[in-house]
N, CA, C and O of each residue as an XYZ file, in Angstrom:
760
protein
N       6.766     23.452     54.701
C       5.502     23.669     54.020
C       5.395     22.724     52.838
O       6.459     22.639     52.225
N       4.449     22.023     52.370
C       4.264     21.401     51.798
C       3.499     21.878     50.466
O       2.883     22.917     50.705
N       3.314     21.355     48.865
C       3.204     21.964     48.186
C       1.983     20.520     47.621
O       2.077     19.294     47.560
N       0.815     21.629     47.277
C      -0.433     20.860     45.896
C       0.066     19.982     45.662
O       1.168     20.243     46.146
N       0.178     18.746     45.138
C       0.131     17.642     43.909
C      -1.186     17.910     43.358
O      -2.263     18.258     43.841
N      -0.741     17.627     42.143
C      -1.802     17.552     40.827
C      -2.335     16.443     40.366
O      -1.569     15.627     39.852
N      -4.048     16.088     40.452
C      -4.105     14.943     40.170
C      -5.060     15.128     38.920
O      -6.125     15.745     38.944
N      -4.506     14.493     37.827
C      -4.880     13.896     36.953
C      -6.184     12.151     36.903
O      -6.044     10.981     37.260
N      -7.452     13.053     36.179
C      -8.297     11.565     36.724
C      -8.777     11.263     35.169
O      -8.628     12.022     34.211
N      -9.268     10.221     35.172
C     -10.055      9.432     34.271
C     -10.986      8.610     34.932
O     -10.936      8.594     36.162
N     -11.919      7.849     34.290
C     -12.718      7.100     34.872
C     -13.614      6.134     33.476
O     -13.723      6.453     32.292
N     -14.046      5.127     34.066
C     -14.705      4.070     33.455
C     -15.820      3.778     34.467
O     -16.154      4.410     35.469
N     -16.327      2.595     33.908
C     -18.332      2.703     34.925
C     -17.543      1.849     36.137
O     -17.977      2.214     37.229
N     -16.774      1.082     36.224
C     -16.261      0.375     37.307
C     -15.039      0.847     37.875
O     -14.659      0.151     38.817
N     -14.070      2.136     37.497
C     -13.154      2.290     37.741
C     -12.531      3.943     37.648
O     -12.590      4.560     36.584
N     -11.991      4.493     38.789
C     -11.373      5.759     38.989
C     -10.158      5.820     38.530
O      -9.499      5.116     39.295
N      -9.091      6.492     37.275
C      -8.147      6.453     37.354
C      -7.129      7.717     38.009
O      -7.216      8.845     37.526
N      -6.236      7.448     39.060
C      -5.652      8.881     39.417
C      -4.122      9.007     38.978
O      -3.383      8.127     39.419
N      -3.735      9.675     38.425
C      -2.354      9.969     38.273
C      -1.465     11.622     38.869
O      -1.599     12.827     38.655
N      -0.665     10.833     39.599
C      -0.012     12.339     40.152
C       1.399     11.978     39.598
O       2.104     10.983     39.766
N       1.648     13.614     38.574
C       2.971     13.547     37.528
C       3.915     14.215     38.418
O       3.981     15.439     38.532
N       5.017     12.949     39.367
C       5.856     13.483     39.805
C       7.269     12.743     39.855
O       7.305     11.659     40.438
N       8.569     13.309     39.218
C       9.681     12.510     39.451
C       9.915     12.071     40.310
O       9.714     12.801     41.281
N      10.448     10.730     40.619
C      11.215     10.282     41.854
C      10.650     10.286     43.000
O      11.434     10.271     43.950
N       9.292     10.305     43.296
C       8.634     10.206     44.741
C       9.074      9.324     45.807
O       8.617      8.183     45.877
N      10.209      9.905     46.923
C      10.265      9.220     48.127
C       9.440      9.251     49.268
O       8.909     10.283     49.678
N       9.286      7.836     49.935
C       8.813      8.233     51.680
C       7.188      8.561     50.966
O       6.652      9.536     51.494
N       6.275      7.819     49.750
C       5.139      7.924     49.678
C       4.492      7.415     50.488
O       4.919      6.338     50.907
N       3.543      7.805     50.908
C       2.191      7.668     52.071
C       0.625      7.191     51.236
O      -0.377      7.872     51.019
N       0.723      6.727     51.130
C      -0.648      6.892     50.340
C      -1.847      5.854     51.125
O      -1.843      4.669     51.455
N      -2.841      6.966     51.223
C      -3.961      5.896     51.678
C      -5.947      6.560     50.415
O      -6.372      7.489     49.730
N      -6.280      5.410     50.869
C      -7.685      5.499     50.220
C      -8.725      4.495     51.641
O      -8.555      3.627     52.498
N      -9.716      5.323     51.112
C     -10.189      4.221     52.091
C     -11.988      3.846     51.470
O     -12.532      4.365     50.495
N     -12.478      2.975     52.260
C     -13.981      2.398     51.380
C     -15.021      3.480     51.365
O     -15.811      3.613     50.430
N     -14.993      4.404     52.645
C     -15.810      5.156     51.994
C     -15.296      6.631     50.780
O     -16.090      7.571     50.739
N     -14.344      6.695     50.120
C     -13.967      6.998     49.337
C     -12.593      8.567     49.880
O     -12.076      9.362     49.096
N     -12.503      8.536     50.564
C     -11.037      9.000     51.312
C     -10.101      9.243     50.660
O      -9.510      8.171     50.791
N      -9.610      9.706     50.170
C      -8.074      9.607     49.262
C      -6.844     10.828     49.862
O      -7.233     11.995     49.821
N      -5.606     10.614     50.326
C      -4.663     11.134     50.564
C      -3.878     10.341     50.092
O      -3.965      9.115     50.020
N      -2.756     11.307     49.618
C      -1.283     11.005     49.354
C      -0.254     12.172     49.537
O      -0.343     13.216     48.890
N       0.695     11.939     50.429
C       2.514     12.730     50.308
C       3.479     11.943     49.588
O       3.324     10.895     48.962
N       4.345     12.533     49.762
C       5.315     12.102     49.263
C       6.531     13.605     49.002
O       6.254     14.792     48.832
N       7.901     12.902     49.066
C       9.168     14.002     48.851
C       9.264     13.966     47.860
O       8.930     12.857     47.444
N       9.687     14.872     46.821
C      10.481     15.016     45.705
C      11.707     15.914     46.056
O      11.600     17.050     46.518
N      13.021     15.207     45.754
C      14.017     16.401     46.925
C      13.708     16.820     47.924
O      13.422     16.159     48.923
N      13.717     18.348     47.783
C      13.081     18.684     49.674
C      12.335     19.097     49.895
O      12.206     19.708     50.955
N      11.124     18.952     48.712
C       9.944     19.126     48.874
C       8.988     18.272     48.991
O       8.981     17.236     48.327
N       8.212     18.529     49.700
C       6.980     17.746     50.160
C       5.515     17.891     49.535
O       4.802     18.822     49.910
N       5.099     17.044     48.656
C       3.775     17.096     48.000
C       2.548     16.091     48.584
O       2.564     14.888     48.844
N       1.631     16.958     48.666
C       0.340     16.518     49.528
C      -0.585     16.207     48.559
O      -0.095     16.603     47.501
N      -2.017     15.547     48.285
C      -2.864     16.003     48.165
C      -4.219     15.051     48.830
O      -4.118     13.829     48.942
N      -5.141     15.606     49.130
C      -6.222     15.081     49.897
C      -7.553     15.322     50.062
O      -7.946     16.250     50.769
N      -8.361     14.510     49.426
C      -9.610     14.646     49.403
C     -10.857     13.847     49.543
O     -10.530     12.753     50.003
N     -11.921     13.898     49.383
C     -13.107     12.721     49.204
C     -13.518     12.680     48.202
O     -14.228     13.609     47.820
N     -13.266     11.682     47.436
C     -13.788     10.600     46.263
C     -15.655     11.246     46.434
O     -16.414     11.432     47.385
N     -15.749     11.418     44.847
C     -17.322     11.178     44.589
C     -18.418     10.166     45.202
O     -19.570     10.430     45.548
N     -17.576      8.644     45.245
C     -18.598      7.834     45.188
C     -17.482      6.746     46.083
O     -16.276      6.915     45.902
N     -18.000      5.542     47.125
C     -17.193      4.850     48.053
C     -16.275      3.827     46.558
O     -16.466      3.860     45.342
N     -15.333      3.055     47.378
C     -14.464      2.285     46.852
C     -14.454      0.404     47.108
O     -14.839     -0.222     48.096
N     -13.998      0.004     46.105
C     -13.512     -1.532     46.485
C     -11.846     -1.724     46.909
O     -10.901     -1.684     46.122
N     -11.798     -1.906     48.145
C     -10.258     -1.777     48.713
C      -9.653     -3.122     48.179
O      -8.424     -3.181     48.155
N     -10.346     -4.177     47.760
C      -9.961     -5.224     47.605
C      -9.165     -5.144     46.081
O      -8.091     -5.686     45.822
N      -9.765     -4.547     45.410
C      -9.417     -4.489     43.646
C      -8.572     -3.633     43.451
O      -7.884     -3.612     42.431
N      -8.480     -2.739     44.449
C      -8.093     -1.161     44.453
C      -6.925     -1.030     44.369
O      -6.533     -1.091     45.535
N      -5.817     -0.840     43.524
C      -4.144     -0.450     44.009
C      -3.703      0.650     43.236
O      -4.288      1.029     42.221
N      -2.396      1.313     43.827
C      -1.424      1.703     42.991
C      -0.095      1.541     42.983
O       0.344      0.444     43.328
N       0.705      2.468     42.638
C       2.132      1.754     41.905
C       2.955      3.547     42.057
O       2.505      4.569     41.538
N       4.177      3.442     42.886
C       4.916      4.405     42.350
C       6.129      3.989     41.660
O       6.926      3.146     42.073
N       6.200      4.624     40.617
C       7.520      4.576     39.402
C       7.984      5.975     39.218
O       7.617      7.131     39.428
N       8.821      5.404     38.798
C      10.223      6.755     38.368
C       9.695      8.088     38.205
O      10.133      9.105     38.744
N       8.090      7.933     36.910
C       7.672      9.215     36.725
C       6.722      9.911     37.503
O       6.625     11.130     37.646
N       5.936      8.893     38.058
C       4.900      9.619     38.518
C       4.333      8.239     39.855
O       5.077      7.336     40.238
N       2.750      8.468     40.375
C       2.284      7.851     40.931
C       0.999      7.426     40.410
O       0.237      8.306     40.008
N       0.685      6.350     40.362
C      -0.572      5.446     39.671
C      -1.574      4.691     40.328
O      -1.474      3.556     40.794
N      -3.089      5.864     40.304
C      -3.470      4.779     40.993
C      -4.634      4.392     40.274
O      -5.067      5.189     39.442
N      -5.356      3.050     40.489
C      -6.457      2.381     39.888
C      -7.291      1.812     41.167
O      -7.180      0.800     41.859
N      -8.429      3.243     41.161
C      -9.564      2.480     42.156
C     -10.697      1.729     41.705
O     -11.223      2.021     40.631
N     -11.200      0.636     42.531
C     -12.437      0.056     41.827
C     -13.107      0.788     42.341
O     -12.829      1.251     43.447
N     -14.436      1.166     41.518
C     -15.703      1.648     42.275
C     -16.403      0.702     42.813
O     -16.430     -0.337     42.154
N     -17.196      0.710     44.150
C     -18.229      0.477     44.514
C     -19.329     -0.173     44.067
O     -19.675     -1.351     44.149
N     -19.909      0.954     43.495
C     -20.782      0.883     42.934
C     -20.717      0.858     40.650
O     -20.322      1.776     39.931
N     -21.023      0.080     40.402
C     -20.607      0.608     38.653
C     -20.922      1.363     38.055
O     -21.300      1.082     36.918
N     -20.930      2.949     38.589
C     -21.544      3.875     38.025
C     -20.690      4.942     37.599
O     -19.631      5.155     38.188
N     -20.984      5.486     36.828
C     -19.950      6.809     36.287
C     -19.929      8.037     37.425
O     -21.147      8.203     37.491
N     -19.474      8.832     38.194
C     -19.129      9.539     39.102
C     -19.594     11.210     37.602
O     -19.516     11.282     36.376
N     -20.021     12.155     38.684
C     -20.009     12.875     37.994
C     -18.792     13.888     37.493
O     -18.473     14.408     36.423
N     -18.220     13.881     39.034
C     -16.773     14.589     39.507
C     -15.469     13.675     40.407
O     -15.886     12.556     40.706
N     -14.269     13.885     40.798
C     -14.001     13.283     40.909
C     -13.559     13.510     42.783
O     -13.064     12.816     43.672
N     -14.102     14.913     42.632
C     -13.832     14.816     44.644
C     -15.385     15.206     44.735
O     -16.112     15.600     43.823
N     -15.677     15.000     46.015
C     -17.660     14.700     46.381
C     -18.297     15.979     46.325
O     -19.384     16.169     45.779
N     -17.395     17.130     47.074
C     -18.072     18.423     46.757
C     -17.783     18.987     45.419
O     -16.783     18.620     44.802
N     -18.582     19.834     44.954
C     -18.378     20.545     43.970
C     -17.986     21.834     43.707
O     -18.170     22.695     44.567
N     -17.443     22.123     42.590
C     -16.812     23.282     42.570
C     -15.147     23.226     41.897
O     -14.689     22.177     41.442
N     -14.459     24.364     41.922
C     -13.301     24.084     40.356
C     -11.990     23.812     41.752
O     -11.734     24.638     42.628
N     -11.537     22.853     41.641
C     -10.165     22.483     42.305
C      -8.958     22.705     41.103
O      -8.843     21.992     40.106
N      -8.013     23.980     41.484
C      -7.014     23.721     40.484
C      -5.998     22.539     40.437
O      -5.197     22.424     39.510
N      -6.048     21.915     41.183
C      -5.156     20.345     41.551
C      -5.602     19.407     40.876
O      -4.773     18.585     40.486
N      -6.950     19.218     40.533
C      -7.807     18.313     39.811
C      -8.004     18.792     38.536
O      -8.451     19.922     38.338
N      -7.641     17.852     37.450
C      -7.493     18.102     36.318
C      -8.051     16.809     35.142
O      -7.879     15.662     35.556
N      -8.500     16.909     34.155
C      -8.941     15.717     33.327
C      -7.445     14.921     32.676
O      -6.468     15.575     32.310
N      -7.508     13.648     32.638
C      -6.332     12.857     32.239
C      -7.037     12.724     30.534
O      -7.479     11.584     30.393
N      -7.200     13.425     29.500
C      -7.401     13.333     28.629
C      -6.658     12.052     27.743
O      -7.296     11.503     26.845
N      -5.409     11.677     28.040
C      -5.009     10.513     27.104
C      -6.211      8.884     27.780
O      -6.361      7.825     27.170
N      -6.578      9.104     28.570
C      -7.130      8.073     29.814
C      -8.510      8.115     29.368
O      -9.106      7.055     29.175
N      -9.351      9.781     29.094
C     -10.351      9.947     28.947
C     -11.398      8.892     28.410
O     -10.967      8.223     27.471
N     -12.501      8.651     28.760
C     -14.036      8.131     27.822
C     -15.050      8.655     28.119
O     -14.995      8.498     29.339
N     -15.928      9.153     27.947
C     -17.134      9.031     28.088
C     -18.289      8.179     28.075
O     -18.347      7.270     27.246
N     -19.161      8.358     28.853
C     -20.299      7.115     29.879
C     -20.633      6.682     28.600
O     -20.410      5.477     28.488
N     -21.172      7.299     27.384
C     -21.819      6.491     26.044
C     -20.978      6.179     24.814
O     -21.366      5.917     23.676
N     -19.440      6.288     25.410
C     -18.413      5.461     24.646
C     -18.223      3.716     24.701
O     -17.740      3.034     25.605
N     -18.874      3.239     23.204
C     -18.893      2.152     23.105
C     -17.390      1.209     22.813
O     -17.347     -0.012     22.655
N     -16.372      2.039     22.798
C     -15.102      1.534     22.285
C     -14.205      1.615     23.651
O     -13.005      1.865     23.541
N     -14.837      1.386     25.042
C     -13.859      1.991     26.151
C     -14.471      0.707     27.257
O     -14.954      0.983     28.355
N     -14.391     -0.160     26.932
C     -14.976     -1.190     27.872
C     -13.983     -1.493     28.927
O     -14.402     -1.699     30.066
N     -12.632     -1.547     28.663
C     -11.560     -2.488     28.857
C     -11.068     -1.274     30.076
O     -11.337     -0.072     30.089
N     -10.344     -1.999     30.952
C      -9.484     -1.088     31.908
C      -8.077     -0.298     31.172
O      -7.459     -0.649     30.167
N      -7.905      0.562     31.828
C      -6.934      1.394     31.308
C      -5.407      1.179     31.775
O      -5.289      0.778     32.934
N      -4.280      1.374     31.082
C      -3.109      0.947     31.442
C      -2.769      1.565     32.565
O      -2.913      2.740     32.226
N      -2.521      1.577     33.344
C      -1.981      2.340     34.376
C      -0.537      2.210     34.801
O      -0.194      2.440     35.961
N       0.429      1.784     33.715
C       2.024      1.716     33.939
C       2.167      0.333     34.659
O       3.315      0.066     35.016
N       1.217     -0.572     34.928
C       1.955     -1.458     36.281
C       1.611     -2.722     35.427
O       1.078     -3.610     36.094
N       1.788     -2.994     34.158
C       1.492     -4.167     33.590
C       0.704     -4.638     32.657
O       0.232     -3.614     32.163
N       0.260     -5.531     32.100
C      -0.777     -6.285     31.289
C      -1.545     -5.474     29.869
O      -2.658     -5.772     29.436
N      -0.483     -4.217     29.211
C      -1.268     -3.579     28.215
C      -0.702     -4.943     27.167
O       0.306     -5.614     27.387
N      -1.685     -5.119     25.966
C      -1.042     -5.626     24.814
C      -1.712     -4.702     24.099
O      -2.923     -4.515     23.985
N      -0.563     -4.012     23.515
C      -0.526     -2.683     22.160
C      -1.394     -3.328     21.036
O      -2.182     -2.559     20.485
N      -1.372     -4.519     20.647
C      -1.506     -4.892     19.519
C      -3.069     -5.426     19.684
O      -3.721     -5.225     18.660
N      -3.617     -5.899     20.482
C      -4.852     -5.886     20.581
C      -5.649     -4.217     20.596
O      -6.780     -3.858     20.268
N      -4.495     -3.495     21.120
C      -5.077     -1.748     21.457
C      -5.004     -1.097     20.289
O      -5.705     -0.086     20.241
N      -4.287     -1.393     19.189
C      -4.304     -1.162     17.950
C      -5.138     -1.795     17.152
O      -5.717     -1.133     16.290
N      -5.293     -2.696     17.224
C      -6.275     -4.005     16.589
C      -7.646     -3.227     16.712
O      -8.217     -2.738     15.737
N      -7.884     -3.194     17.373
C      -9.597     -2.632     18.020
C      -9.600     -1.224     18.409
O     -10.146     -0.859     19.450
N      -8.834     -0.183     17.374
C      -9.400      1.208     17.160
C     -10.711      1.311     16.676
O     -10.827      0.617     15.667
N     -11.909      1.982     17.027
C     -12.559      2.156     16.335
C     -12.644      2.660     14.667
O     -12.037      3.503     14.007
N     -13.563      1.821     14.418
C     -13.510      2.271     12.925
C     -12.843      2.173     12.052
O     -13.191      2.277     10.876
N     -11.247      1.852     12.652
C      -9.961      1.196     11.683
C      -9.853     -0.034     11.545
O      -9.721     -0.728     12.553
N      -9.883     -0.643     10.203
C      -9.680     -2.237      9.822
C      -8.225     -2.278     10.177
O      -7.600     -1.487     10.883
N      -7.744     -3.507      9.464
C      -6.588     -3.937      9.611
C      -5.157     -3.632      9.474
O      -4.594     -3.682      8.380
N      -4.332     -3.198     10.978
C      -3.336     -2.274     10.004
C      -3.651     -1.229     10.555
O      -2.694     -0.464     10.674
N      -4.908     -0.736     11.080
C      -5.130      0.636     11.545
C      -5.506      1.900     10.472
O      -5.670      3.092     10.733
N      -5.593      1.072      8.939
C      -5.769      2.171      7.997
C      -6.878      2.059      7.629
O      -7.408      1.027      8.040
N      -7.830      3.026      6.675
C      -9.357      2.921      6.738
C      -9.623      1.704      6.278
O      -8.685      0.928      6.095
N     -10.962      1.313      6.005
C     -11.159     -0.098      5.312
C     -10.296     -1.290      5.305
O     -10.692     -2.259      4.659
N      -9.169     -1.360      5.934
C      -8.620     -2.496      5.461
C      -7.687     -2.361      5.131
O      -6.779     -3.073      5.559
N      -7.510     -1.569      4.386
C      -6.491     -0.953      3.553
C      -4.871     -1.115      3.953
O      -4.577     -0.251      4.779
N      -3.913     -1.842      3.658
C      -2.650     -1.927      3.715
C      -1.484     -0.700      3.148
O      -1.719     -0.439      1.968
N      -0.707     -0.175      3.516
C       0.541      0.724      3.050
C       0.812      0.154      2.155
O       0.957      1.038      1.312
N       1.072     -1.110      1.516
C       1.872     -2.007      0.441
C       0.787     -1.387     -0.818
O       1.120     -0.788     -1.841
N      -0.531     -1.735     -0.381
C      -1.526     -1.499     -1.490
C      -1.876      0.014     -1.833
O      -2.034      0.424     -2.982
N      -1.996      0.954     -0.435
C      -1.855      2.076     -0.560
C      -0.981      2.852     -1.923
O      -1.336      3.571     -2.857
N       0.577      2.167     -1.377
C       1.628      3.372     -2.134
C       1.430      2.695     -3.446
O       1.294      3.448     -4.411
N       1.386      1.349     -3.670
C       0.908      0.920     -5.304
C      -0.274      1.626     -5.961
O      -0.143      2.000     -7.127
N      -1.512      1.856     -5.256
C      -2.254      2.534     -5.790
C      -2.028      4.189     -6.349
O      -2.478      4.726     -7.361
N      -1.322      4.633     -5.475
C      -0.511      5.791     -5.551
C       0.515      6.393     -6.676
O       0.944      7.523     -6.909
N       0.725      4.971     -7.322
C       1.690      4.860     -8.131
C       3.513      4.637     -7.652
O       4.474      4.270     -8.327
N       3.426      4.937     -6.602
C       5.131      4.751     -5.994
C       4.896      3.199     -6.236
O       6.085      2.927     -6.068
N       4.439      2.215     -6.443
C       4.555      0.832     -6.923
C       5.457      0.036     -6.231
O       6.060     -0.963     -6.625
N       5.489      0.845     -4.672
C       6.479     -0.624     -4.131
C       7.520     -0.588     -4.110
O       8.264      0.115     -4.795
N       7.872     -1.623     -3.022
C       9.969     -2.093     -3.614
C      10.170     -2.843     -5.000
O      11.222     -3.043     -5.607
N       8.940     -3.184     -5.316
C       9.572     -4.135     -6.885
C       9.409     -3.117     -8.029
O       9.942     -3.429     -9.093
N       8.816     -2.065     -7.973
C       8.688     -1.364     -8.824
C       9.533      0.128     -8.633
O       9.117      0.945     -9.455
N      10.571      0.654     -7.785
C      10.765      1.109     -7.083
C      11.680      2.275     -8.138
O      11.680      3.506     -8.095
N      12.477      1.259     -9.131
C      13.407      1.850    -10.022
C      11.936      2.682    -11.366
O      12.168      3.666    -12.069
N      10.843      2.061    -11.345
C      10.702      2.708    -12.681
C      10.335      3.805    -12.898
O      10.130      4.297    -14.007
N      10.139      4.606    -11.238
C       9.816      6.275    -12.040
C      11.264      7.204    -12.037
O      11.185      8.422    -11.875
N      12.710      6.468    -12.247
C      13.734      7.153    -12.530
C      14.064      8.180    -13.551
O      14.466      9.342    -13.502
N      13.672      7.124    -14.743
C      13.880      7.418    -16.208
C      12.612      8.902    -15.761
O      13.157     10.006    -15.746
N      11.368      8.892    -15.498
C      10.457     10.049    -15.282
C      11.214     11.377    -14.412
O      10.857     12.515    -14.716
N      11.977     11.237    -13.625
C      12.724     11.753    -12.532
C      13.955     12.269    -13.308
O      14.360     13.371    -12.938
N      14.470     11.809    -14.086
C      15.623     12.511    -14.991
C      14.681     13.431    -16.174
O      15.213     14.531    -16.320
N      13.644     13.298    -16.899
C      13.111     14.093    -17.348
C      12.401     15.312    -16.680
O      12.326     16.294    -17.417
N      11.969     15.421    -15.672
C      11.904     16.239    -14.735
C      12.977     17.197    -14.303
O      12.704     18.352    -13.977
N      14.491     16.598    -14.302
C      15.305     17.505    -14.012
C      15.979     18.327    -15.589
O      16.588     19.397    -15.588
N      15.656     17.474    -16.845
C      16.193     17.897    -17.903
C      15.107     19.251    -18.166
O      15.642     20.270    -18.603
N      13.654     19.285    -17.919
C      12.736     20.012    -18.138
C      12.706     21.413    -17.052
O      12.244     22.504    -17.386
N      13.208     21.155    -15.918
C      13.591     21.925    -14.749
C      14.351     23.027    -15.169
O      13.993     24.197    -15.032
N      15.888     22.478    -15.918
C      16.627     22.913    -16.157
C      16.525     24.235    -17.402
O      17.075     25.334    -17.484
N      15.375     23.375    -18.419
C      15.359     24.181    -19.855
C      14.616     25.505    -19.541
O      14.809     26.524    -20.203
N      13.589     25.424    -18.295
C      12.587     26.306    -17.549
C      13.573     27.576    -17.281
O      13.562     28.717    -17.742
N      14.510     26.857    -16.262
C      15.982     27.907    -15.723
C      16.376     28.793    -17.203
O      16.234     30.008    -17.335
N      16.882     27.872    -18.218
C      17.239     29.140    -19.174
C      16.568     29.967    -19.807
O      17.134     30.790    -20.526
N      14.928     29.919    -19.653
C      14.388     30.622    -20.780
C      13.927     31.809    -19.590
O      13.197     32.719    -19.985
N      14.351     31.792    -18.159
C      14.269     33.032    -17.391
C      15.347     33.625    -17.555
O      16.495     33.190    -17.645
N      14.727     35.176    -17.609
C      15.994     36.080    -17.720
C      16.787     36.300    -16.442
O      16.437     35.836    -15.357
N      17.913     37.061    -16.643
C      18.444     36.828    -15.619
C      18.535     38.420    -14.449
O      18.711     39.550    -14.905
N      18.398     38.167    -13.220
C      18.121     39.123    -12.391
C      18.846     40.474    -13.017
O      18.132     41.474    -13.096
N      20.278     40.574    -13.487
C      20.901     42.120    -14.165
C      19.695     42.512    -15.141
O      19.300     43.677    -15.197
N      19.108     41.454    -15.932
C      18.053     41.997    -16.953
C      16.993     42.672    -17.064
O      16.634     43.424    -17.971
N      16.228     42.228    -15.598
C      15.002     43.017    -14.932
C      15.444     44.200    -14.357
O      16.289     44.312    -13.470
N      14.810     45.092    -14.928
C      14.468     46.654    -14.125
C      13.428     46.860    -13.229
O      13.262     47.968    -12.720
C-alpha cells in the first residue's frame, strides 16, 4: 500500500513551484505532462509515496524540470500560459496533500517577486536576494543605515571606542554594590 506525498506549491505568473518533503527518495517516477498531468512515486525505505493529479492550467515541457536531492523532490513547471492559476490541482475543493509553500509564496500584485524561485538545483545569488529586499537600503537595514553607524549612534561607539564606557561600568558596579548595603537583610524583615 502506498502512502499520500505532500505537495507543497508556490507559483509566479510564468511558473508552478512543487515541492514534495521527503528523505532519500529511491526508484522516483515522476511524470508531468502538457496538458497539465502531474504524478510522482517514489520509496522511502519500504515505503512507497504516491501523489497524482491535474494541474490547474496546461504546461511548457520544454522549460519544465525537476531535481531529486537528499531532502526532498523539486519541481519547477513553466506555465503555458502566463497567468496566475487560481489553485493548484484543476478541480476544486480542500486536498489535505496540497498545501501552500509559504517560504516560496507571492502574490499576483507583488511587485518585489518577478524573478524565479530557487528551487535547490542551482543559480540563487544570496547577495543580489539580499540586495533587493524590499524597502531595505544597503546592508538590509532601514534607510541605508549601516551596524558600524548604528551602534555609534547608540553610543557603544565601535571597536575604536570600545574601552571608554569601562571607567562608566566600574561605577555602576561600585553604585550596585552601595544599593546592596543600604537593604536590610532577609533575618530583619518580619
Amino acid at each position: 500500500m502506498s502512502m499520500q506525498a505532500t505537495l507543497k506549491w508556490a507559483q509566479r505568473a510564468d511558473w508552478v513551484y512543487i515541492k514534495i518533503d521527503l528523505q532519500d527518495v529511491k526508484d522516483a517516477v515522476v511524470e508531468y505532462t502538457k496538458e497539465g498531468h502531474f504524478k510522482f512515486e517514489g520509496k522511502v525505505g519500504d515505503k512507497t509515496y504516491t501523489a497524482e493529479t491535474d494541474l490547474f492550467g496546461e504546461l511548457d515541457l520544454e522549460e519544465s524540470h525537476h531535481a531529486v536531492m537528499a531532502r526532498s523532490v523539486s519541481f519547477a513547471l513553466k506555465k503555458a500560459e502566463g497567468v496566475w492559476w487560481d489553485r493548484l490541482c484543476k478541480e476544486s475543493g480542500k486536498r489535505r496533500w496540497v498545501v501552500t509553500d509559504w517560504d516560496r509564496w507571492a502574490d499576483e500584485d507583488d511587485d518585489g517577486y518577478t524573478e524565479e524561485v530557487d528551487t535547490g538545483m542551482g543559480g540563487m545569488d544570496f547577495a543580489s536576494m539580499m540586495g533587493g529586499m524590499g524597502g531595505m537600503g544597503g546592508g538590509g537595514m532601514p534607510g541605508g543605515m549601516d551596524l558600524a553607524s548604528m551602534m555609534q549612534n547608540m553610543g557603544a561607539g565601535g571597536p575604536s571606542g570600545a574601552d571608554d564606557d569601562d571607567e562608566d561600568a566600574d561605577a555602576d558596579v561600585d553604585t550596585a554594590a552601595a544599593d546592596d548595603e543600604e537593604m536590610p537583610s532577609l533575618e530583619e524583615v518580619n
